[in-house]
N, C-alpha and C positions, 0 to 999 in steps of 0.2 A: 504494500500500500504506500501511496506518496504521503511525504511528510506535506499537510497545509500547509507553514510557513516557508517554503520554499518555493524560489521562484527564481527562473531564469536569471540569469547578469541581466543580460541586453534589454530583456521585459524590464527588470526593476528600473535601470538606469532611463528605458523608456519614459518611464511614470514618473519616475524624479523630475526628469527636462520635460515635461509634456509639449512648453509654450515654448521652448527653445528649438530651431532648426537649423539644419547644417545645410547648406545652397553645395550642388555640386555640379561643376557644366560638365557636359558633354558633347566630342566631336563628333556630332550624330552622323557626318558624313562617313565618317574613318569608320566608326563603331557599326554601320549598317553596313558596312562594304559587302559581307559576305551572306547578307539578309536579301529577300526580294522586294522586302519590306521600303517605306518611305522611310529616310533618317528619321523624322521627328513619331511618326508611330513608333519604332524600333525604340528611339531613345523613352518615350512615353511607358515604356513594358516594361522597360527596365528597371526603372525607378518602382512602378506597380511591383513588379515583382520581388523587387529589392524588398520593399517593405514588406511583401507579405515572408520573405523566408526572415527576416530580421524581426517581426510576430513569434514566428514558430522558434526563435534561437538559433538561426544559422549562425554563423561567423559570420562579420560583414567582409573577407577575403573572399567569402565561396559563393558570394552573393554576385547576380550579373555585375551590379557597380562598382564591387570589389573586385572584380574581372579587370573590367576594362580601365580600370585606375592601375592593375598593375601593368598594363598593359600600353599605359599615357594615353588613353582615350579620355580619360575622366580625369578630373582635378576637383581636389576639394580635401575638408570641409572647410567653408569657406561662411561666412557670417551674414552677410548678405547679398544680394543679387549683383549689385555694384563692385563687391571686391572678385565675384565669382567671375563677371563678365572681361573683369581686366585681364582674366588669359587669353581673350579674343585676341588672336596677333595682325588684325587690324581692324578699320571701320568695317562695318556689313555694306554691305552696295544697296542698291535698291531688292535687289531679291532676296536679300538677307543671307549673303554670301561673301565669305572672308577673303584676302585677296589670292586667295587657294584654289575657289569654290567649295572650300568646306561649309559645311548648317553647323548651327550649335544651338546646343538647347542647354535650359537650367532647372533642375528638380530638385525638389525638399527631400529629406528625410529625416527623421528624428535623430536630435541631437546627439549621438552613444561614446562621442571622446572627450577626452581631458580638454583638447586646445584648439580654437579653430587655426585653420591654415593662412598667413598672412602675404597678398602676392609679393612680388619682388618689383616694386617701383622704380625701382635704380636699375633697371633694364636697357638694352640700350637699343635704341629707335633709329629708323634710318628709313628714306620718304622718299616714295616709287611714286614716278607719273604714271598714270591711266593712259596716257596715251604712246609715248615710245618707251617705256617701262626703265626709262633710265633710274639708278638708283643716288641717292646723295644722300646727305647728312644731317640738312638742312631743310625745317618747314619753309614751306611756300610755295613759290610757282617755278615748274620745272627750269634747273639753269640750262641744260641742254635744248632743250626748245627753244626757248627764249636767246637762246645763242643762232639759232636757225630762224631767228625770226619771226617764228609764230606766236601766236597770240598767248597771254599768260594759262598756264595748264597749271590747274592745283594737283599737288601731290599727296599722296595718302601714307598715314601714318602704318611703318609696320613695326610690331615688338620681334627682336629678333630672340627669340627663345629658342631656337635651332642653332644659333649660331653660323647662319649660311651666309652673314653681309660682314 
């Protein structure tokens, strides 16, 4: 027979943070790759599913989200939407596409660690034209164009978190 006083970690720890949640984005591009699925349903399941085996006491490792975080699809926990969003490594376009065409999506789940995760601000940024995809160092309007004459072209901010620039 089970002892009543006994109860899962993860349930208690649940019930402790009730009103506290951890934001975790995901690169719902990267993460459905191998889904037939739309990224954003894909990412959407994940999260559902997340929580229900994190219910029953899974590990959060063996959970989808714990998947695809060890995995660098997912980042987190993160405290709110704002600091989760800063892994975007650039603006969204109009289609809500990074300058990759990676989607990203962000899902709650209940609060279960000591600390949230805090991004790295002192990242270091470097600003691609939209139009000849020149890259430089410097916000504003592409010097490379603007060297050719053409009219001022804004450049878009990217984080290099790759370390490709």
């Amino acid at each position: 027979m089970e002892n009543p006083n006994y109860t899962n970690p993860v349930e208690r720890r649940m019930k402790q943070k009730q009103t506290r949640k951890a934001h975790f984005i995901i690169n719902a591009t990267l993460a459905a790759k191998e889904s037939c699925e739309d990224p954003f349903d894909y990412a959407k399941g994940t999260i559902k599913e997340t929580l229900t085996q994190l219910a029953i006491g899974t590990s959060f490792q063996l959970t989808p989200l714990g998947v695809l975080e060890s995995r660098d699809m997912a980042y987190g926990p993160f405290e709110t939407r704002t600091k989760a969003n800063f892994i975007i490594p650039s603006e969204l376009n109009e289609k809500g596409l990074d300058w990759q065409g990676n989607k990203w999506f962000i899902g709650e789940v209940p609060m279960i660690w000591d600390d949230y995760m805090q991004p790295n601000y002192g990242i270091k940024r470097v600003y691609r034209c939209a139009e000849c995809e020149n890259i430089q160092m410097f916000k504003g309007s592409c010097s490379k164009c603007k060297g050719e004459g053409r009219p001022h072209i804004k450049t878009m901010e990217i984080k290099d978190w790759g370390e490709d620039f």
